[in-house]
PDB file of N, H, CA, C and O in Angstrom:
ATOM      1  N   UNK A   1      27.018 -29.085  19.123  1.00  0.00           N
ATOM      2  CA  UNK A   1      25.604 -29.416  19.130  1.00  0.00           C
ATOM      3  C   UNK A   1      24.731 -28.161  18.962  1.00  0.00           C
ATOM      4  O   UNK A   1      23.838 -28.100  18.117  1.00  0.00           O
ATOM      5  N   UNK A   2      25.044 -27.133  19.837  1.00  0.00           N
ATOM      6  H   UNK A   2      25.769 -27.183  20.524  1.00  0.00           H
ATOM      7  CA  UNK A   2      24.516 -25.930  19.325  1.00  0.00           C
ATOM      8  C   UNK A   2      24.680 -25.049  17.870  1.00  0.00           C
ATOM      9  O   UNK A   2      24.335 -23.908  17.562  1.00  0.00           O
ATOM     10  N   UNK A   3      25.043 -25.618  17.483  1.00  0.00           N
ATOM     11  H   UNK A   3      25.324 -26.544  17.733  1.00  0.00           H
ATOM     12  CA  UNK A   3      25.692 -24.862  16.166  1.00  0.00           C
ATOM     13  C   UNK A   3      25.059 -25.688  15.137  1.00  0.00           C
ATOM     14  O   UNK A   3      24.953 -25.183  14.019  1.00  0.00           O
ATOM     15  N   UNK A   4      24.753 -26.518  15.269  1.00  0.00           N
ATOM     16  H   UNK A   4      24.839 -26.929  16.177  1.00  0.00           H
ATOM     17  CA  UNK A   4      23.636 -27.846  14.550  1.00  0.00           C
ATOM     18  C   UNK A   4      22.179 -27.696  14.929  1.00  0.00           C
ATOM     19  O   UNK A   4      21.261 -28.206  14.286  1.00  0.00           O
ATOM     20  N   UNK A   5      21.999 -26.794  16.263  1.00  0.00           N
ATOM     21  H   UNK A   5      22.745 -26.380  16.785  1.00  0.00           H
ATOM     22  CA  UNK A   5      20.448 -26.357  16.175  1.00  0.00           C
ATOM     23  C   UNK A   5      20.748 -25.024  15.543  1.00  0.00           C
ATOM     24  O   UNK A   5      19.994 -24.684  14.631  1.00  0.00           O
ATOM     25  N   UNK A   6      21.568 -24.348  15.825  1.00  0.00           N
ATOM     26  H   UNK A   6      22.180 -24.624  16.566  1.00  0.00           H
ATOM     27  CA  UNK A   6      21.299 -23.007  15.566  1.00  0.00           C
ATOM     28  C   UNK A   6      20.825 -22.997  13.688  1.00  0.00           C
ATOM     29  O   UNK A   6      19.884 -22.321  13.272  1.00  0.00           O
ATOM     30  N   UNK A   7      21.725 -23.908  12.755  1.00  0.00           N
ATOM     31  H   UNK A   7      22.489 -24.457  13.093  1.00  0.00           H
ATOM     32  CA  UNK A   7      21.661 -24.229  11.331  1.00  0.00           C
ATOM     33  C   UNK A   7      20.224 -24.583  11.546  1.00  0.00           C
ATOM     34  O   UNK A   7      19.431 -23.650  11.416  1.00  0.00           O
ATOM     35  N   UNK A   8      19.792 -25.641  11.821  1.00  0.00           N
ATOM     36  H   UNK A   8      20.436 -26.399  11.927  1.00  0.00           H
ATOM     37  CA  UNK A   8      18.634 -26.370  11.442  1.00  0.00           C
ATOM     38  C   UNK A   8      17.561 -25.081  11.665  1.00  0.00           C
ATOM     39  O   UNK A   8      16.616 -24.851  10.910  1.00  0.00           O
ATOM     40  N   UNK A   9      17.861 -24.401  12.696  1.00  0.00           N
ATOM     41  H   UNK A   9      18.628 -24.588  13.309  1.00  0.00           H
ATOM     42  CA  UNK A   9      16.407 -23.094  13.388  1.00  0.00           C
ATOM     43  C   UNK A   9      16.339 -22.295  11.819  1.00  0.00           C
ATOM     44  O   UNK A   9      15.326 -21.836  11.291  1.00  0.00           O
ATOM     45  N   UNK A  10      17.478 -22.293  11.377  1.00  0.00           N
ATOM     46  H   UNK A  10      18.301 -22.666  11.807  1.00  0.00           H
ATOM     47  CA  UNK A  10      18.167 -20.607  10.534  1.00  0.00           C
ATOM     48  C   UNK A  10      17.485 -21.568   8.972  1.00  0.00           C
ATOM     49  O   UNK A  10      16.651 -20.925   8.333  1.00  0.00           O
ATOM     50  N   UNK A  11      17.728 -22.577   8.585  1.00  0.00           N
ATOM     51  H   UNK A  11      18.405 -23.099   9.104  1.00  0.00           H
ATOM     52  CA  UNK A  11      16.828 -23.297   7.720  1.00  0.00           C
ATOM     53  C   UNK A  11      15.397 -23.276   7.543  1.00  0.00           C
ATOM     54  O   UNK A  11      14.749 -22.838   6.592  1.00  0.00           O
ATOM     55  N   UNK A  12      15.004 -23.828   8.625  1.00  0.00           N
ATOM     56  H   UNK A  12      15.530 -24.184   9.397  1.00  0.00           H
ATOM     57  CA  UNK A  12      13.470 -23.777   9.109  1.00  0.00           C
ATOM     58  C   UNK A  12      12.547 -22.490   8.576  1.00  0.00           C
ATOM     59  O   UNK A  12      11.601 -22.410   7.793  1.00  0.00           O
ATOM     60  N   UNK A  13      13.424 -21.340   9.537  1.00  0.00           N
ATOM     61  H   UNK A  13      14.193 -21.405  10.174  1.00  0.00           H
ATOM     62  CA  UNK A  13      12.750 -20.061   9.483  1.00  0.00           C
ATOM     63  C   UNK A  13      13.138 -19.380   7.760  1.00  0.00           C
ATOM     64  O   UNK A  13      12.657 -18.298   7.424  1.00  0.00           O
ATOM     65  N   UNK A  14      13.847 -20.011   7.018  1.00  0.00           N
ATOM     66  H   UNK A  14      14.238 -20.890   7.291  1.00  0.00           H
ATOM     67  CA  UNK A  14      14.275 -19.563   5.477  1.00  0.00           C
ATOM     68  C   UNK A  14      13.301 -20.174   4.630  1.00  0.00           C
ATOM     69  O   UNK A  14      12.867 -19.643   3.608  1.00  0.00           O
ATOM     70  N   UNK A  15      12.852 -21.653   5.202  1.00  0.00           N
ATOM     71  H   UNK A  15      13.205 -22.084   6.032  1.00  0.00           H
ATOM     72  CA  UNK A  15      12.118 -21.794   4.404  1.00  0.00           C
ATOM     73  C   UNK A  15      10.836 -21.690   4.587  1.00  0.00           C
ATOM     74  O   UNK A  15      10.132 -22.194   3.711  1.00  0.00           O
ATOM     75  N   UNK A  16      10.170 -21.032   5.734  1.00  0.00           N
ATOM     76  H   UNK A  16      10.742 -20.623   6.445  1.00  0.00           H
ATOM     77  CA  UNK A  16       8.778 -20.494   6.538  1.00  0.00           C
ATOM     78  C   UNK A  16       8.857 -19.357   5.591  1.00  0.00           C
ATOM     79  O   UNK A  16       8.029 -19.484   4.689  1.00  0.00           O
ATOM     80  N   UNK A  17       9.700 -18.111   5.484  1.00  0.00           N
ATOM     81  H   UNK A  17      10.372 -18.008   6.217  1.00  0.00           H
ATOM     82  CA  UNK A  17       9.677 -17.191   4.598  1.00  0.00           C
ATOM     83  C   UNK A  17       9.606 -17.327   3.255  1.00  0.00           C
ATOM     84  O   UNK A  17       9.029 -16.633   2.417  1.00  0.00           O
ATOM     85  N   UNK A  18      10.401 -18.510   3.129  1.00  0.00           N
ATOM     86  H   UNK A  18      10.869 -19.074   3.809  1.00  0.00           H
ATOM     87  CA  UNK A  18      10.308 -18.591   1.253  1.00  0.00           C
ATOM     88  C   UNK A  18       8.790 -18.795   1.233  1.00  0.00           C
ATOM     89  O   UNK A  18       7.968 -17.911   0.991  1.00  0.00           O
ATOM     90  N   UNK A  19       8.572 -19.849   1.468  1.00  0.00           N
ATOM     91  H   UNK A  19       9.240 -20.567   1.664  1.00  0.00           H
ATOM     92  CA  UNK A  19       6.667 -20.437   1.501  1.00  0.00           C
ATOM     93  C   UNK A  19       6.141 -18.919   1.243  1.00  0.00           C
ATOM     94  O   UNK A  19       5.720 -18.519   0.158  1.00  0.00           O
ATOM     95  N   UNK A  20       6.240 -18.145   2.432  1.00  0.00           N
ATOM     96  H   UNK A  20       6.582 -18.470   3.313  1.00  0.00           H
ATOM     97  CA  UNK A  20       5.586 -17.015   2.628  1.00  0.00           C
ATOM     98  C   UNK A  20       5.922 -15.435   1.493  1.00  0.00           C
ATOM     99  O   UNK A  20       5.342 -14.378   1.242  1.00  0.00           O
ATOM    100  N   UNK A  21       6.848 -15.938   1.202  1.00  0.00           N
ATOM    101  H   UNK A  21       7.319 -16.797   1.406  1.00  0.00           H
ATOM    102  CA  UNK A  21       6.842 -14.695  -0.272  1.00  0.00           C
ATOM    103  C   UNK A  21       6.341 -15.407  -1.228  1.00  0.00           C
ATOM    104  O   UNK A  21       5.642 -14.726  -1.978  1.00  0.00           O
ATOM    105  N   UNK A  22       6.433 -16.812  -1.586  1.00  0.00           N
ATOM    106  H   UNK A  22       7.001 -17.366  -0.976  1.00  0.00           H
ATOM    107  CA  UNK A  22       5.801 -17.117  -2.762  1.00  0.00           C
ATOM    108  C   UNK A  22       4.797 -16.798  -2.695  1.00  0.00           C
ATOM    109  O   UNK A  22       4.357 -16.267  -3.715  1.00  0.00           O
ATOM    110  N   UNK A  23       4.034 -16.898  -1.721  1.00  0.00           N
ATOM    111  H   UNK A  23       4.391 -17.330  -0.893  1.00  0.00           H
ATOM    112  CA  UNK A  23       1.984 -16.633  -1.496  1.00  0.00           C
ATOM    113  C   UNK A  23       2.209 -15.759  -1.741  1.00  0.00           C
ATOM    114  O   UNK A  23       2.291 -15.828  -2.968  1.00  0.00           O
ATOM    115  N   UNK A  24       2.397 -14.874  -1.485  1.00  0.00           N
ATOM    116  H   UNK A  24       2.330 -14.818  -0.488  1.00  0.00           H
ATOM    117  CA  UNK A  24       2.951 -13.253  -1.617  1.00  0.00           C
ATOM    118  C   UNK A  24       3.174 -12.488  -2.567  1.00  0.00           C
ATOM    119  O   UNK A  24       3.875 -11.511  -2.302  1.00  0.00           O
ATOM    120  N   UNK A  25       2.700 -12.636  -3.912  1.00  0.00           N
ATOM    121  H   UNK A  25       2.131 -13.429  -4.128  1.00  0.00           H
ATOM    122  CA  UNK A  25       3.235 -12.331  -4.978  1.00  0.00           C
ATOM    123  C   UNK A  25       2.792 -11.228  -5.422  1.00  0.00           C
ATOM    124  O   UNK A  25       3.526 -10.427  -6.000  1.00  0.00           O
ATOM    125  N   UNK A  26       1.401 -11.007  -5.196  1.00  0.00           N
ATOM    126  H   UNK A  26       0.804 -11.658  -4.726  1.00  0.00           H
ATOM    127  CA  UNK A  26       0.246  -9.772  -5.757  1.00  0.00           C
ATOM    128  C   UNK A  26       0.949  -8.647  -5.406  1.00  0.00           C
ATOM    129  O   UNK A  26       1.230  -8.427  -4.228  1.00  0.00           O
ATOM    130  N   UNK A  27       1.378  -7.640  -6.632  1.00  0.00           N
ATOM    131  H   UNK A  27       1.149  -7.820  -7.589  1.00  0.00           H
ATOM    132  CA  UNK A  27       1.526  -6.154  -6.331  1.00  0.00           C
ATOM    133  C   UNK A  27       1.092  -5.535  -5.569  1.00  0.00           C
ATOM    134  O   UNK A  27      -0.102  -5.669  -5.300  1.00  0.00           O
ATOM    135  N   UNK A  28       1.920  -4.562  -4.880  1.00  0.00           N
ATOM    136  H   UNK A  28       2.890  -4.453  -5.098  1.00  0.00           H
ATOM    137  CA  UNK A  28       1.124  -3.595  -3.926  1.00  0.00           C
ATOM    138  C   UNK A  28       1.715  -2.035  -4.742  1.00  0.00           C
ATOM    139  O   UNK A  28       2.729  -2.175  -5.426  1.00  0.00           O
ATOM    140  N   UNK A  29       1.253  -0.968  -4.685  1.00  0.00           N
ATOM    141  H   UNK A  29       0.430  -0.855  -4.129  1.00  0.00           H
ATOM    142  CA  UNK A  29       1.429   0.152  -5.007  1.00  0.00           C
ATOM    143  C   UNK A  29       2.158   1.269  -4.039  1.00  0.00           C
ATOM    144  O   UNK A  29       1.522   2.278  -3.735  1.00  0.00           O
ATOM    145  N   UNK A  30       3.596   1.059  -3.528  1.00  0.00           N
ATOM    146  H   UNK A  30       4.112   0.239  -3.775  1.00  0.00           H
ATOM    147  CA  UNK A  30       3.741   2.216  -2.984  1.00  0.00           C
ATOM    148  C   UNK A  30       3.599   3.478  -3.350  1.00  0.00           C
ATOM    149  O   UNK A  30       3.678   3.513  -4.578  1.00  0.00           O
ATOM    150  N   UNK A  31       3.361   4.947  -2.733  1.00  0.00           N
ATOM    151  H   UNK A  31       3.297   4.918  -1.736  1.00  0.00           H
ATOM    152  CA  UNK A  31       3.238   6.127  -3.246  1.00  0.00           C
ATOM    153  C   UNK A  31       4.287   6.505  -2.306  1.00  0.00           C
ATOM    154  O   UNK A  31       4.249   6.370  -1.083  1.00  0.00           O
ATOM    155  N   UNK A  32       5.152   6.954  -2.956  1.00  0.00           N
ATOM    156  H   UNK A  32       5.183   7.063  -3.950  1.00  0.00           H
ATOM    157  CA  UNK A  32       6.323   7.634  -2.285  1.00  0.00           C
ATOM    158  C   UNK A  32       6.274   9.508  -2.105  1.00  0.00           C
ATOM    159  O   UNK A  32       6.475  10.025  -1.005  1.00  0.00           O
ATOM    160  N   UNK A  33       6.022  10.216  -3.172  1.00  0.00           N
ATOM    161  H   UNK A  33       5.858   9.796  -4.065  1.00  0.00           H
ATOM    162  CA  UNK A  33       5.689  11.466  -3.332  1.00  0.00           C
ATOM    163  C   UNK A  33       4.495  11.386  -3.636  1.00  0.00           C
ATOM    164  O   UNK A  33       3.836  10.353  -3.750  1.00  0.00           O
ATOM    165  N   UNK A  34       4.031  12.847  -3.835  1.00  0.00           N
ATOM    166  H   UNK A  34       4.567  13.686  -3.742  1.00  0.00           H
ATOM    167  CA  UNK A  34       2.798  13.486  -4.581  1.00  0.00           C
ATOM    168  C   UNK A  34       2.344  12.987  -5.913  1.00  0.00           C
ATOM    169  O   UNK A  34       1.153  13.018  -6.225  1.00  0.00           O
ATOM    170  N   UNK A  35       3.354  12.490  -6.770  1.00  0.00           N
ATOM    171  H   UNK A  35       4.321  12.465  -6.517  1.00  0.00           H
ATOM    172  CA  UNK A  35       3.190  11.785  -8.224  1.00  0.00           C
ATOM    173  C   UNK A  35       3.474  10.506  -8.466  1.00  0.00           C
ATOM    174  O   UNK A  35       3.075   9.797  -9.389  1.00  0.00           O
ATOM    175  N   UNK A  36       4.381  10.186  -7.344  1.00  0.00           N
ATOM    176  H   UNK A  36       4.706  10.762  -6.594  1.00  0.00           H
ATOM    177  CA  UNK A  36       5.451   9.150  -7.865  1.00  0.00           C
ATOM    178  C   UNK A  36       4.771   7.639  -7.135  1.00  0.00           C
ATOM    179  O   UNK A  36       4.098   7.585  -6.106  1.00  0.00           O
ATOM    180  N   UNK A  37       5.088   6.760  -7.811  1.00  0.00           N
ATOM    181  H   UNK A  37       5.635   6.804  -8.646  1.00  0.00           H
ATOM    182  CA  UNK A  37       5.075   5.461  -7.167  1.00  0.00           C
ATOM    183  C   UNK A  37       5.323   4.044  -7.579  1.00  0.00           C
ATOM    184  O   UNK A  37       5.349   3.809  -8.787  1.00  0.00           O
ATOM    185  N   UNK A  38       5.464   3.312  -6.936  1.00  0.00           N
ATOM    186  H   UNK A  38       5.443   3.503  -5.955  1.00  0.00           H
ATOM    187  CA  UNK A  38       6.240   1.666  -7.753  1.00  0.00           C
ATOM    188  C   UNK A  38       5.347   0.859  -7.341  1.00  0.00           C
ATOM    189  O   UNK A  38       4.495   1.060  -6.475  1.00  0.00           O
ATOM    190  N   UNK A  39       5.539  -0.081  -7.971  1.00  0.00           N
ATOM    191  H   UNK A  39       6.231  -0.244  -8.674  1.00  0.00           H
ATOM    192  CA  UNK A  39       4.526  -1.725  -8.173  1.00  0.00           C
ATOM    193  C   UNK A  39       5.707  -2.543  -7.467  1.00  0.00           C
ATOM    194  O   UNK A  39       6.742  -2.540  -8.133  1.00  0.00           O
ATOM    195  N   UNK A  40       5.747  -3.014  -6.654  1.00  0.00           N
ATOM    196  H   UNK A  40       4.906  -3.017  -6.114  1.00  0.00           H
ATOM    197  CA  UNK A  40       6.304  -4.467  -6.217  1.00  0.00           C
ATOM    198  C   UNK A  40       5.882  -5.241  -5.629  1.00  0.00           C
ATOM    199  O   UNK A  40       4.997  -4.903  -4.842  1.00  0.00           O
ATOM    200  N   UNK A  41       6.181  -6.309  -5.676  1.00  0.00           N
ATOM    201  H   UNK A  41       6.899  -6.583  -6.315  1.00  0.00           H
ATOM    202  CA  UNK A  41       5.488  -7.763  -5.060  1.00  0.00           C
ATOM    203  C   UNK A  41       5.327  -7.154  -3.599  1.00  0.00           C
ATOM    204  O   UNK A  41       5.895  -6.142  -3.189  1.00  0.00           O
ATOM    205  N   UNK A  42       4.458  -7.951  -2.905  1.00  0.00           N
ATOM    206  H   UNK A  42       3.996  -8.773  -3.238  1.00  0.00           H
ATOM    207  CA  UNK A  42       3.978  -7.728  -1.300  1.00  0.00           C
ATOM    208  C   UNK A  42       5.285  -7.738  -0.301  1.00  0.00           C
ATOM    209  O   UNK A  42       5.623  -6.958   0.589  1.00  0.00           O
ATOM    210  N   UNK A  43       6.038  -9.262  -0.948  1.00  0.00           N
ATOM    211  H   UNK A  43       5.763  -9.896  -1.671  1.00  0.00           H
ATOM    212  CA  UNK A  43       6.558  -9.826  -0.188  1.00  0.00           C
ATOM    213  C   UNK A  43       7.952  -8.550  -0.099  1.00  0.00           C
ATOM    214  O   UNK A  43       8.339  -7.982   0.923  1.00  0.00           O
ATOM    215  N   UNK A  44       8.339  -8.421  -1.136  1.00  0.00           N
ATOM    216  H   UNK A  44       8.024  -8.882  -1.966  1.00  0.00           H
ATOM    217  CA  UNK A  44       9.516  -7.613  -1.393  1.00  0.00           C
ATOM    218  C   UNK A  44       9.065  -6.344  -0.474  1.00  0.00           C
ATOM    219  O   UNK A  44       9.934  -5.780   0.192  1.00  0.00           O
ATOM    220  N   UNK A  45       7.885  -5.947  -0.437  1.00  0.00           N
ATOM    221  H   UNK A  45       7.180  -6.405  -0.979  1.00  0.00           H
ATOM    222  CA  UNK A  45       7.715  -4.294  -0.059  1.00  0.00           C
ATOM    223  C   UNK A  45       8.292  -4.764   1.588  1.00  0.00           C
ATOM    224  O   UNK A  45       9.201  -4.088   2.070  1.00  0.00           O
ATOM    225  N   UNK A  46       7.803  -5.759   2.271  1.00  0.00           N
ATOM    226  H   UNK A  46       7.065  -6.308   1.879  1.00  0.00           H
ATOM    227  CA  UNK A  46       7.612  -6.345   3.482  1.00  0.00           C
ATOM    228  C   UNK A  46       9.167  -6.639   3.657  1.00  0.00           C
ATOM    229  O   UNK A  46       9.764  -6.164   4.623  1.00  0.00           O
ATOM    230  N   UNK A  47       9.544  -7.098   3.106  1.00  0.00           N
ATOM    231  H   UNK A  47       9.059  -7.483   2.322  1.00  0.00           H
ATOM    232  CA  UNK A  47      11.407  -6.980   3.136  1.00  0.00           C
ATOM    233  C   UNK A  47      12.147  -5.895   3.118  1.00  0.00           C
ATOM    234  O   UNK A  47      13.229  -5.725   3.680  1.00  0.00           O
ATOM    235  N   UNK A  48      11.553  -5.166   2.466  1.00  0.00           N
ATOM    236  H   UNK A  48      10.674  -5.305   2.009  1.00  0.00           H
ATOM    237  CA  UNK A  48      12.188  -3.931   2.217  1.00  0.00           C
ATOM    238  C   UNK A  48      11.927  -3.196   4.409  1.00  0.00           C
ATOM    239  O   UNK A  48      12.597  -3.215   5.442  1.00  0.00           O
ATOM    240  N   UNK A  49      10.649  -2.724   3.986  1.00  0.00           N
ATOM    241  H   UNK A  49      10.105  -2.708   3.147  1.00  0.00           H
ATOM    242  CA  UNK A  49      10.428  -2.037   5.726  1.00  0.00           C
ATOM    243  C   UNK A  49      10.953  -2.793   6.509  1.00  0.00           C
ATOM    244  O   UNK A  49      11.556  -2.193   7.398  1.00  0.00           O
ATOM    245  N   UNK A  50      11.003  -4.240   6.591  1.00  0.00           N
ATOM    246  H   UNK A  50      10.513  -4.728   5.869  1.00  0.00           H
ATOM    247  CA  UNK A  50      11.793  -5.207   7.824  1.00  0.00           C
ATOM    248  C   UNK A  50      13.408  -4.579   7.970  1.00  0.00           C
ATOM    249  O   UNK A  50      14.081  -4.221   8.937  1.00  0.00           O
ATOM    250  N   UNK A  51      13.672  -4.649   6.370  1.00  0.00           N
ATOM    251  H   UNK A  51      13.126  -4.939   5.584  1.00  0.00           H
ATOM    252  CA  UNK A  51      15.168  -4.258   6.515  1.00  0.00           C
ATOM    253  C   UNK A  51      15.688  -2.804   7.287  1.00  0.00           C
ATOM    254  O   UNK A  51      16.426  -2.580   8.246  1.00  0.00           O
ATOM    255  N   UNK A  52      14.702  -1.728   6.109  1.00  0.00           N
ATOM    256  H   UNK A  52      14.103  -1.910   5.329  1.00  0.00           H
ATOM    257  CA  UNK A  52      14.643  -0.072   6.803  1.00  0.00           C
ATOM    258  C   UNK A  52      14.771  -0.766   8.571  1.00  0.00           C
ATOM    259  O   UNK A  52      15.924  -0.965   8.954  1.00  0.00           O
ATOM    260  N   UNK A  53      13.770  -1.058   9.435  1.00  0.00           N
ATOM    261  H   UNK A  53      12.833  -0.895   9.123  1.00  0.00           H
ATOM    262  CA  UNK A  53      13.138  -0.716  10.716  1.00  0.00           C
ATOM    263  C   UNK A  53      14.594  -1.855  11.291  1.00  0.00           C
ATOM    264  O   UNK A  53      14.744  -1.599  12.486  1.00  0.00           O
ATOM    265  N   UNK A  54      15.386  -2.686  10.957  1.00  0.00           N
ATOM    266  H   UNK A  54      15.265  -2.894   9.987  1.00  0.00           H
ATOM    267  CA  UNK A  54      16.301  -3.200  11.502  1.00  0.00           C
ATOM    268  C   UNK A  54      17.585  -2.639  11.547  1.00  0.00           C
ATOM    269  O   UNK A  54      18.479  -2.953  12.333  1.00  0.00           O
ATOM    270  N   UNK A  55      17.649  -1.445  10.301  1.00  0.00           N
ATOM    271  H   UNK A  55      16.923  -1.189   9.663  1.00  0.00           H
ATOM    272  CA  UNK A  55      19.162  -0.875  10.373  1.00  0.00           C
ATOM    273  C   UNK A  55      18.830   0.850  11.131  1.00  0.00           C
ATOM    274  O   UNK A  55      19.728   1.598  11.519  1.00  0.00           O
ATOM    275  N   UNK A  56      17.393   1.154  11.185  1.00  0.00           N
ATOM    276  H   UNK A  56      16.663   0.547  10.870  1.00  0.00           H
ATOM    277  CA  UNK A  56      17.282   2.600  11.830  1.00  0.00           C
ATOM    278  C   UNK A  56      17.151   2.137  13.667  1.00  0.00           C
ATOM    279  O   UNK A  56      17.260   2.953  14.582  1.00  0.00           O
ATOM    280  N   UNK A  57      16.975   1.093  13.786  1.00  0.00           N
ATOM    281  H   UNK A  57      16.887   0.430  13.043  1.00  0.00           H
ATOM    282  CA  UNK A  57      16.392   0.337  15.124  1.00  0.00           C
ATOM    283  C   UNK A  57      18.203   0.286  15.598  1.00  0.00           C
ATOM    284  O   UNK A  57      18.475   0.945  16.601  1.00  0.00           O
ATOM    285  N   UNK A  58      19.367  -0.457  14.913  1.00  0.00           N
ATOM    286  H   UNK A  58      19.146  -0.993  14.098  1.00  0.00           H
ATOM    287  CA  UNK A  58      20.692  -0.156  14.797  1.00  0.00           C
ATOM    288  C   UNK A  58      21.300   0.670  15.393  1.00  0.00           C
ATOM    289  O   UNK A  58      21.941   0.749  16.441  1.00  0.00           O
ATOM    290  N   UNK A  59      20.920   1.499  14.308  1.00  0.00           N
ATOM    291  H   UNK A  59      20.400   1.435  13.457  1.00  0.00           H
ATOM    292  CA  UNK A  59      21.520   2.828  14.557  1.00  0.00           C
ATOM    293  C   UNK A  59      21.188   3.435  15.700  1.00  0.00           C
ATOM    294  O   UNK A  59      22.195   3.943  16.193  1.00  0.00           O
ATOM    295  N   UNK A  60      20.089   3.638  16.437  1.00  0.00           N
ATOM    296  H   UNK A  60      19.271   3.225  16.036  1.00  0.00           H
ATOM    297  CA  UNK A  60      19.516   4.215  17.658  1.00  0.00           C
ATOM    298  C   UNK A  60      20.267   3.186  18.712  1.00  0.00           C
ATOM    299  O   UNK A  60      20.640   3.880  19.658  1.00  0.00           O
ATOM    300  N   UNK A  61      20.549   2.137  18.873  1.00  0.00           N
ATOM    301  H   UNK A  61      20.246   1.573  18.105  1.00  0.00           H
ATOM    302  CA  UNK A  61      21.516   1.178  19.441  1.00  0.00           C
ATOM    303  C   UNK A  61      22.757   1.168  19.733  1.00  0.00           C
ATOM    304  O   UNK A  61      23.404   0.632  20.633  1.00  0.00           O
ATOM    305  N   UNK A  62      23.088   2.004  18.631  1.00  0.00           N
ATOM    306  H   UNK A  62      22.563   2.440  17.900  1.00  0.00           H
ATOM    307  CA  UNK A  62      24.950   2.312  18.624  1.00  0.00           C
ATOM    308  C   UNK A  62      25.074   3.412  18.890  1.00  0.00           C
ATOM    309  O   UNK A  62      26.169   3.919  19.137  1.00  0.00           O
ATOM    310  N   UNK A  63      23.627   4.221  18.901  1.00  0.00           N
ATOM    311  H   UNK A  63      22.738   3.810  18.700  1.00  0.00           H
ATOM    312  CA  UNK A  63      24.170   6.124  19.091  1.00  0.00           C
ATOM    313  C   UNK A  63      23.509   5.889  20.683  1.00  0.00           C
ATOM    314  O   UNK A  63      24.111   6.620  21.470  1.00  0.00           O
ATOM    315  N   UNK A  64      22.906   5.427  21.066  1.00  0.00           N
ATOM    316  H   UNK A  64      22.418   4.833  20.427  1.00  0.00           H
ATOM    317  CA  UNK A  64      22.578   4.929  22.949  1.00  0.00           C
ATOM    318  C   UNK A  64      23.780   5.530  23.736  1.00  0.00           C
ATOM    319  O   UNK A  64      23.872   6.552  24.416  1.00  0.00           O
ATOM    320  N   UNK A  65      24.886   4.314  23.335  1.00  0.00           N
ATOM    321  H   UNK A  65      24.811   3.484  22.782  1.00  0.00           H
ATOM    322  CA  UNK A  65      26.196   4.231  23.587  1.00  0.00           C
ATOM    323  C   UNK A  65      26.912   5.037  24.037  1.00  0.00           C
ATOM    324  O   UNK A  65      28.105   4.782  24.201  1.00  0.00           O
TER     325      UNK A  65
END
């Protein structure tokens, strides 16, 4: 039974995000250096830092230890 909410939660919240990158579409401009910089969708930039801040957040977790 838990394993049938846990699916349905893990659905739910996939498709709260999908909704939410589609709105999401308008370029943003990162500037990475002094010259340099990329165009990507909002949603993607926002995926991207979620991902960075979940595997450096990790790592400080396992080096605790």
């Amino acid at each position: 039974m838990m394993n049938l909410i846990a699916w349905i939660f893990r659905i739910v919240a996939f498709a709260i995000l999908a909704i939410f990158a589609s709105k999401n579409s308008q370029p943003v401009t990162l500037q990475y250096s002094l010259d340099q910089s990329i165009d990507l969708p909002f949603s993607v930039a926002l995926l991207i830092f979620f991902a960075l801040g979940a595997i450096i957040s990790l790592i400080f977790v396992r080096c605790d230890h």
